[in-house]
KOLMI-575692 format. One record per atom (N, C-alpha, C): residue number from 1; atom name; x, y, z. Coordinates in Angstrom, 2 decimals. Each point is the difference from the previous one (the first is absolute). Example, Ala and Ser with C-alpha at 12.3 -4.5 7.8 and 13.67 -1.06 7.14 Angstrom:
2
(pt 1 "N" (13.19 -5.69 7.80))
(pt 1 "CA" (-0.89 1.19 0.00))
(pt 1 "C" (0.90 1.20 0.00))
(pt 2 "N" (-0.35 1.05 -0.72))
(pt 2 "CA" (0.82 1.19 0.06))
(pt 2 "C" (-0.77 1.09 0.73))
***
This chain:
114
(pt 1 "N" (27.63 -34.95 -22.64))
(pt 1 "CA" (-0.22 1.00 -1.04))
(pt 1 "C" (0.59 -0.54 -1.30))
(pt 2 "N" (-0.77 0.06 -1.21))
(pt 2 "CA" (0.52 0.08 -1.43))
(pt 2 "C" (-0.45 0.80 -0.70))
(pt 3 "N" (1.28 0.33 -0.51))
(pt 3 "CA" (-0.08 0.60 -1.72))
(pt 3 "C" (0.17 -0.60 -0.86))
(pt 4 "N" (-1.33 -0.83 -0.92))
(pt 4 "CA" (0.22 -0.41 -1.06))
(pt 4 "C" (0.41 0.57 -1.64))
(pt 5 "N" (1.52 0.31 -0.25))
(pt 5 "CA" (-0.34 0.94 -1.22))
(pt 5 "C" (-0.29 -1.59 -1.34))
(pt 6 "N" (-0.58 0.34 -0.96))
(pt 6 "CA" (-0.69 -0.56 -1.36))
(pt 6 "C" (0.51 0.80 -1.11))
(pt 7 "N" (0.09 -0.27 -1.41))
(pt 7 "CA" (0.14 0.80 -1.11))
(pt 7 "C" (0.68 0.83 -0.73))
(pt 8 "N" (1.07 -1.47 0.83))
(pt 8 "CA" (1.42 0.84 -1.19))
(pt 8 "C" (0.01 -1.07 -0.94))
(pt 9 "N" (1.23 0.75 -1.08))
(pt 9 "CA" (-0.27 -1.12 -0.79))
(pt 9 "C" (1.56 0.33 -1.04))
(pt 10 "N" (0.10 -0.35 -1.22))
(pt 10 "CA" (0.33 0.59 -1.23))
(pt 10 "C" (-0.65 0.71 -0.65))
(pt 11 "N" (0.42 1.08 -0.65))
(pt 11 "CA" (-0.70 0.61 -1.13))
(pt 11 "C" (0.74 1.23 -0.67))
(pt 12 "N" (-0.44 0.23 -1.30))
(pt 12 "CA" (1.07 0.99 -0.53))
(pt 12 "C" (-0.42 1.20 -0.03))
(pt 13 "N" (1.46 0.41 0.00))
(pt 13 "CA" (0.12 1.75 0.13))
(pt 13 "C" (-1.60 0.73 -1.10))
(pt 14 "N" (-0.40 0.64 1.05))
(pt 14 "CA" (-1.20 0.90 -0.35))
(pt 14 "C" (-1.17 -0.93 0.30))
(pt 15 "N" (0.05 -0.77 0.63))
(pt 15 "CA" (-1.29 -0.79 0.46))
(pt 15 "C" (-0.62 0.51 1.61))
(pt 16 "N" (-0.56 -0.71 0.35))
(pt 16 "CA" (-0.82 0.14 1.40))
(pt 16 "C" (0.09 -1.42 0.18))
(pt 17 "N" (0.13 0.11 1.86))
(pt 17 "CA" (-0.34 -0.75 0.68))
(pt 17 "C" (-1.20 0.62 1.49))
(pt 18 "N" (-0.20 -0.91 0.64))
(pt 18 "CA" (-0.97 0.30 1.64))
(pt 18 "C" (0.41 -1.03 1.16))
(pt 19 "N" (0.89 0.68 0.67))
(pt 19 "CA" (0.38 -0.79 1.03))
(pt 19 "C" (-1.55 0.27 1.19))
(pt 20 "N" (0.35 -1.52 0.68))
(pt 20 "CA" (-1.27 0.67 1.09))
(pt 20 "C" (0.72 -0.66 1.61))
(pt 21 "N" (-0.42 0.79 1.22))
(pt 21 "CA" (0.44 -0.89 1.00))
(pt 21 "C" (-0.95 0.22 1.02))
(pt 22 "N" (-0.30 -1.29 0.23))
(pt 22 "CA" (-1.27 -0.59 0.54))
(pt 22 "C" (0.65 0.00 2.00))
(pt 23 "N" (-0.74 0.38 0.67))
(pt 23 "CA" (0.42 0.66 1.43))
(pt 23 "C" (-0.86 -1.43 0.88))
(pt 24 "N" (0.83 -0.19 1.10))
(pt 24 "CA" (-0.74 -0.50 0.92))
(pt 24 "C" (0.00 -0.14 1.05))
(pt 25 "N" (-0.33 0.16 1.40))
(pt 25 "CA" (0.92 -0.09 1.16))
(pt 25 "C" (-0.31 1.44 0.40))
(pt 26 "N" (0.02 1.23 -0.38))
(pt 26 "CA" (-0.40 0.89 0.15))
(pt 26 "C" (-1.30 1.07 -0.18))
(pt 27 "N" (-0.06 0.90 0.74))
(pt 27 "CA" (-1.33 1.07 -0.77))
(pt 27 "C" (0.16 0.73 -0.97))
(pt 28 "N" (0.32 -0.50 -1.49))
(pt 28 "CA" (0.37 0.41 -0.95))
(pt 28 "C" (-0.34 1.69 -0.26))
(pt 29 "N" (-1.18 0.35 0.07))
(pt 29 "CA" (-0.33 1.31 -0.07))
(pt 29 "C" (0.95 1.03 1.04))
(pt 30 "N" (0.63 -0.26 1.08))
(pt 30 "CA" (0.45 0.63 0.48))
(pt 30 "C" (1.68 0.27 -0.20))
(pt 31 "N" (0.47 -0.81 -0.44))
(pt 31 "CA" (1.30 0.36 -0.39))
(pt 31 "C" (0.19 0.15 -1.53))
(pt 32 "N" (1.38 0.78 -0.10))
(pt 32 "CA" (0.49 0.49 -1.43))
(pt 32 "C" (0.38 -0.81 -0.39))
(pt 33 "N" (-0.16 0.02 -1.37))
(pt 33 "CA" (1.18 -1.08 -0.72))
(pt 33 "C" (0.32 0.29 -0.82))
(pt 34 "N" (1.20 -0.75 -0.63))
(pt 34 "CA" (0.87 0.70 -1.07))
(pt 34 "C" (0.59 -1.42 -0.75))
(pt 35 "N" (0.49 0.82 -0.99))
(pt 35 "CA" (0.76 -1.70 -1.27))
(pt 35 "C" (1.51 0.97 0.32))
(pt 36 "N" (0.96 -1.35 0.00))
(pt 36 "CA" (1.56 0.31 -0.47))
(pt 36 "C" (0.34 -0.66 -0.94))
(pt 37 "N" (1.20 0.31 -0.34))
(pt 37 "CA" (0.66 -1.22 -0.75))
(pt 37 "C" (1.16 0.32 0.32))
(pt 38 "N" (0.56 -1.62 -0.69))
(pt 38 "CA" (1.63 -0.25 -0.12))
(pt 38 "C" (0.85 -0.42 -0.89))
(pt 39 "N" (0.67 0.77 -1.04))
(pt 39 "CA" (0.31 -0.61 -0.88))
(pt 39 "C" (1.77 -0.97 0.32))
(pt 40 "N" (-0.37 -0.61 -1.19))
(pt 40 "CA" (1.79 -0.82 0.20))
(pt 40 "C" (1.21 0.85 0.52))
(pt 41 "N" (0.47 0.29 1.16))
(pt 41 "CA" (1.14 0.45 0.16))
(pt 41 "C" (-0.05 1.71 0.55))
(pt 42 "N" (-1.40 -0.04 0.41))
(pt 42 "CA" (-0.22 1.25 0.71))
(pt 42 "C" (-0.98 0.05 0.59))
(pt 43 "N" (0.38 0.92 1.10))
(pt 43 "CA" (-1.32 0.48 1.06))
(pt 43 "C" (-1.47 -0.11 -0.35))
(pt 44 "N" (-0.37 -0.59 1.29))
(pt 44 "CA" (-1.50 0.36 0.00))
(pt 44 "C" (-0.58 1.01 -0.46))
(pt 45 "N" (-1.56 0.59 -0.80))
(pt 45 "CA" (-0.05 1.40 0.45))
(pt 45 "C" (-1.00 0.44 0.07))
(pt 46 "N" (-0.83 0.92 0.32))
(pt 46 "CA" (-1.42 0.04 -0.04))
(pt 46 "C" (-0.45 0.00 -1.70))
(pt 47 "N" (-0.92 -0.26 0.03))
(pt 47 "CA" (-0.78 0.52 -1.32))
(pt 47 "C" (-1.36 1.11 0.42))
(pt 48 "N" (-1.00 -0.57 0.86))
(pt 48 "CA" (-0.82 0.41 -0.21))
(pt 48 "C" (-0.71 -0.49 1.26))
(pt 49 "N" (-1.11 1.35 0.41))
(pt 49 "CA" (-0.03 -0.23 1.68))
(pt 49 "C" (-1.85 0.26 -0.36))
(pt 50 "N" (-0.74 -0.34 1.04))
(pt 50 "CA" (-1.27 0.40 0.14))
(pt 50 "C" (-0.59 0.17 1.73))
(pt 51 "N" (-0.45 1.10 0.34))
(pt 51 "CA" (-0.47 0.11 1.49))
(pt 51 "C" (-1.23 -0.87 -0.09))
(pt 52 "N" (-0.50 -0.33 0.89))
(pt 52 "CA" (-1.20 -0.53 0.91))
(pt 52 "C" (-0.95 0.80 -0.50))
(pt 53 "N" (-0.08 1.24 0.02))
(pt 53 "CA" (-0.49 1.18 -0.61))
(pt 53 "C" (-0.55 -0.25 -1.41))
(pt 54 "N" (1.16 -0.36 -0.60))
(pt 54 "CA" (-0.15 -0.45 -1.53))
(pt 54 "C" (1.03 1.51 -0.75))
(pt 55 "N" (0.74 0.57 0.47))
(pt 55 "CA" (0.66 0.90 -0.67))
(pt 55 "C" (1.89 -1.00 -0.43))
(pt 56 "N" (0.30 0.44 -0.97))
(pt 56 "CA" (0.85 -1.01 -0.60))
(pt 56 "C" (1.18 1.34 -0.29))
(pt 57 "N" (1.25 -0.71 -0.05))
(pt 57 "CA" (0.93 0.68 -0.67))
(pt 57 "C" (0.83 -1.09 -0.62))
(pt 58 "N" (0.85 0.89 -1.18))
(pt 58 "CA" (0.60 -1.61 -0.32))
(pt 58 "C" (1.74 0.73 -0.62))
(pt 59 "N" (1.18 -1.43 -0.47))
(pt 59 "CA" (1.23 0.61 -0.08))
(pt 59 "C" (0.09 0.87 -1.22))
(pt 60 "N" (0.74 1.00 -0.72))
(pt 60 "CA" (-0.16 0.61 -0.86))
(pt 60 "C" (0.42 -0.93 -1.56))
(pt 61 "N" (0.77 -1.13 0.70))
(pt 61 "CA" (0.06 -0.71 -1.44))
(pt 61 "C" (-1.13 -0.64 -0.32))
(pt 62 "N" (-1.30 0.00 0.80))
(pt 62 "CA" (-0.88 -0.93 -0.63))
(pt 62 "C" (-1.40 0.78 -0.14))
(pt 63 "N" (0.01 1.37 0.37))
(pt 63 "CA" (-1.09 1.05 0.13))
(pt 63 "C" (-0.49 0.17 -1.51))
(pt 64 "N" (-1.05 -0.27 0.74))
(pt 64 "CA" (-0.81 0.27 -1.77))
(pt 64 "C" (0.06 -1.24 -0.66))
(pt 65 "N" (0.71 -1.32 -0.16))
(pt 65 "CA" (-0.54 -1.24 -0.37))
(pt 65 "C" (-0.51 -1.03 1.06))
(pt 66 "N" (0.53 0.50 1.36))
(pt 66 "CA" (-0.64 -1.10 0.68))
(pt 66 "C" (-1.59 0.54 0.90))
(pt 67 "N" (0.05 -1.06 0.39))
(pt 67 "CA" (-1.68 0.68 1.35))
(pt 67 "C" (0.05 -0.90 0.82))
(pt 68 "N" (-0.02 0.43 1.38))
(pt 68 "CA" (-0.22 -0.93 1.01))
(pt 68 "C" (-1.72 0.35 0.39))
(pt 69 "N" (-0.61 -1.35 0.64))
(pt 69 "CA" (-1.44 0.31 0.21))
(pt 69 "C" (-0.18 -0.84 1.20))
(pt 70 "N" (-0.91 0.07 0.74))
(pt 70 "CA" (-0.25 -0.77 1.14))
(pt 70 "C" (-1.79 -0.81 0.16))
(pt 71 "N" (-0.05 -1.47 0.26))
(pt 71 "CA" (-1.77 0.22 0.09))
(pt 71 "C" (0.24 -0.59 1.71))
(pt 72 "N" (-1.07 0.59 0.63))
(pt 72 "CA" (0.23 -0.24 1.11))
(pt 72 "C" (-1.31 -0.58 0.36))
(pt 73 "N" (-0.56 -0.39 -0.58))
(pt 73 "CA" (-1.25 -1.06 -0.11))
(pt 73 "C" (0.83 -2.02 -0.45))
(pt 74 "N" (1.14 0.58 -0.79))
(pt 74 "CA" (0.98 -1.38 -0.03))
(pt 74 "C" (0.98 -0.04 0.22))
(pt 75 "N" (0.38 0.61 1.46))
(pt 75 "CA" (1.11 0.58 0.34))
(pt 75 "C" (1.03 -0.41 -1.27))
(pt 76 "N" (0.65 0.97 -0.74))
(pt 76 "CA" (0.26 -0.33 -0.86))
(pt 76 "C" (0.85 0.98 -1.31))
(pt 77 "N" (1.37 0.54 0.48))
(pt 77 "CA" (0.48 0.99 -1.23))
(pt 77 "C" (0.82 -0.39 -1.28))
(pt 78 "N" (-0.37 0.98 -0.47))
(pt 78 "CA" (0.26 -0.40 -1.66))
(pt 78 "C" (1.06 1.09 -0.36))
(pt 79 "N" (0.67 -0.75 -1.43))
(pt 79 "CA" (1.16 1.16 -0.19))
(pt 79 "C" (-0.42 -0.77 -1.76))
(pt 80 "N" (-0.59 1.39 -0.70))
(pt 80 "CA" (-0.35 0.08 -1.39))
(pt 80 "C" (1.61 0.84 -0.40))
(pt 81 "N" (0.61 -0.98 -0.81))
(pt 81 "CA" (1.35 0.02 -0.70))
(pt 81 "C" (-0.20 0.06 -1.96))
(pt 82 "N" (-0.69 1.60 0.01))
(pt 82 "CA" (0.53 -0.09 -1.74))
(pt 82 "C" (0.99 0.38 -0.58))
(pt 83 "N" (0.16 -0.26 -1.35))
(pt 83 "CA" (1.56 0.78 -0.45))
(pt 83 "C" (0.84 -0.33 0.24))
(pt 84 "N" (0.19 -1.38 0.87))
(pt 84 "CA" (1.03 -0.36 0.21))
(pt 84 "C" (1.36 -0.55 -0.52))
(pt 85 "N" (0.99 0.49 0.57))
(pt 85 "CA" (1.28 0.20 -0.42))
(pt 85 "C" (1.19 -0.66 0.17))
(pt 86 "N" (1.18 -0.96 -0.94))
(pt 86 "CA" (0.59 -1.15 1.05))
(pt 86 "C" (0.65 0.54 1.06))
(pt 87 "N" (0.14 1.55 0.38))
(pt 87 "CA" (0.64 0.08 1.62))
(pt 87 "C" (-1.15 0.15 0.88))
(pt 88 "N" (-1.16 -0.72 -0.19))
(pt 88 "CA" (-1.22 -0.42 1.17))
(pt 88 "C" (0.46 -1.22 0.36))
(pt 89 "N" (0.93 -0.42 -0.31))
(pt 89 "CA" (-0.26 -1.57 0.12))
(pt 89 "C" (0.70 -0.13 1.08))
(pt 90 "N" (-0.45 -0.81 0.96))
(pt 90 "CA" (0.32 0.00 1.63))
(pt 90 "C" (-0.82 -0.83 0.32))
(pt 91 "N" (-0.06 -0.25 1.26))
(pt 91 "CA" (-0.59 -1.15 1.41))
(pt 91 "C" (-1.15 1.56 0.56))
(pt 92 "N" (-1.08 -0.46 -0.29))
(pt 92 "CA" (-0.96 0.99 0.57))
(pt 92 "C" (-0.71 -0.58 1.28))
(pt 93 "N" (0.06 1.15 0.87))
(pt 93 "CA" (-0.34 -0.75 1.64))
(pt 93 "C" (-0.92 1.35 0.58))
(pt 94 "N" (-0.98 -0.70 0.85))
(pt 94 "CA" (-1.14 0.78 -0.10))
(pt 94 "C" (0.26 0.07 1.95))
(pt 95 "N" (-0.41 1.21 0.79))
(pt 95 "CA" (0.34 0.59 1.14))
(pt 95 "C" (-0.87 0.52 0.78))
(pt 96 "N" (-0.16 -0.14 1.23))
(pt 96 "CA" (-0.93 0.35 0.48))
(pt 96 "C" (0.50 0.48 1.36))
(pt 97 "N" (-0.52 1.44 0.57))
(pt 97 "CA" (0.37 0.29 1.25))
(pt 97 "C" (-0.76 1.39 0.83))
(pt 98 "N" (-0.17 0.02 1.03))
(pt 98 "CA" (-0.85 -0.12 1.03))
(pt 98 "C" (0.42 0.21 1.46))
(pt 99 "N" (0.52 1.31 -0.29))
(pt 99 "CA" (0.88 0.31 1.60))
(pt 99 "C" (1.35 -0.52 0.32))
(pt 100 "N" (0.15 -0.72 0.85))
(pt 100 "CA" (1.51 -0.67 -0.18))
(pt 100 "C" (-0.86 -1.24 -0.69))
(pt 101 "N" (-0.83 -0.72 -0.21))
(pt 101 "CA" (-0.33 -1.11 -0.96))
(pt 101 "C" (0.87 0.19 -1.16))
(pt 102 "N" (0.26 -1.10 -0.72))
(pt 102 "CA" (0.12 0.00 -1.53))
(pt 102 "C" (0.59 -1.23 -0.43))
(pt 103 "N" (-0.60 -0.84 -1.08))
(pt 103 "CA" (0.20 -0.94 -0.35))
(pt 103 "C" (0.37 -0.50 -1.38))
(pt 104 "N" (0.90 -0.59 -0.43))
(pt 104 "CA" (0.16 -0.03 -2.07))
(pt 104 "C" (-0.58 -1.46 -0.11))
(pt 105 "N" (-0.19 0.44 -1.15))
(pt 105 "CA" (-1.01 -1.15 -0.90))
(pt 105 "C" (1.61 -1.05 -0.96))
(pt 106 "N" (-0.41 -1.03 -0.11))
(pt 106 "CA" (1.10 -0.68 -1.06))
(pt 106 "C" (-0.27 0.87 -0.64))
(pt 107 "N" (1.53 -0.01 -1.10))
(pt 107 "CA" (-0.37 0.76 -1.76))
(pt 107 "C" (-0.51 -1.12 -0.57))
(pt 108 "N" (-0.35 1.13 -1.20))
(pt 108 "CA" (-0.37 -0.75 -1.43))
(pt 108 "C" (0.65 0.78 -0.92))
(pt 109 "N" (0.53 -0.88 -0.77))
(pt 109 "CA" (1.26 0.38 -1.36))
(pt 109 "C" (-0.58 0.65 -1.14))
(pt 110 "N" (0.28 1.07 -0.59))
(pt 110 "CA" (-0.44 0.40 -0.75))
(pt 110 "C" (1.05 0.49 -1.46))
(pt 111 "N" (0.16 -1.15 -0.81))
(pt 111 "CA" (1.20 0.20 -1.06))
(pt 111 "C" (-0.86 1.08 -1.01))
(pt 112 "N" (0.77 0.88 -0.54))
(pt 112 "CA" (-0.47 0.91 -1.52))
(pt 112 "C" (1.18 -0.41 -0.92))
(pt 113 "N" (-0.58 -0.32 -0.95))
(pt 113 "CA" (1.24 -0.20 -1.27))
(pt 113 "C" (0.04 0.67 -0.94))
(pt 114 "N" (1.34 0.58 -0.56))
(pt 114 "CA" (-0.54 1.20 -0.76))
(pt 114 "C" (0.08 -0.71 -1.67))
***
């Protein structure tokens, strides 16, 4: 199984980025997935979750600028990051799980500079 996450990067405060993480090894349509992050010197934490279903919830610090989306034609979820702010900036890692299944993707770094 992999989680490929893609599309972090630098960029400054009030910009956008699109992380994406590319699935493989599994029946992508059937399990949930979700993005975390980690910033320097603290816990993991969720950000933002999506069912199989396609119903999404996400953390309250990022509600309303972020979107998680799923294509399940490329097995394949996305986390649309606008507005972003330098306390986004973290190791973003993309999740997937499926009963007792569940598997993390490497991060991808995502600096904001203000």
């Amino acid at each position: 199984v992999q989680l490929q996450a893609s599309g972090g990067g630098l960029v400054q405060a009030g910009g956008s980025l699109r992380l994406s993480c590319a699935a493989s090894g599994i029946i992508f349509r059937n399990y949930h997935m979700a993005w975390y992050r980690q910033a320097p010197g603290k816990q993991r934490e969720l950000v933002a979750t999506i069912t199989s279903g396609g119903s999404t919830n996400y953390a309250i610090a990022v509600k309303g600028r972020f979107t998680i989306s799923r294509d399940n034609a490329k097995n394949t979820v996305y986390l649309q990051m606008n507005s972003l702010k330098p306390e986004d900036t973290a190791v973003y890692y993309c999740y997937a799980v499926l009963s007792g299944e569940n598997y993390w993707g490497k991060g991808t770094l995502v600096t904001v500079s203000s």
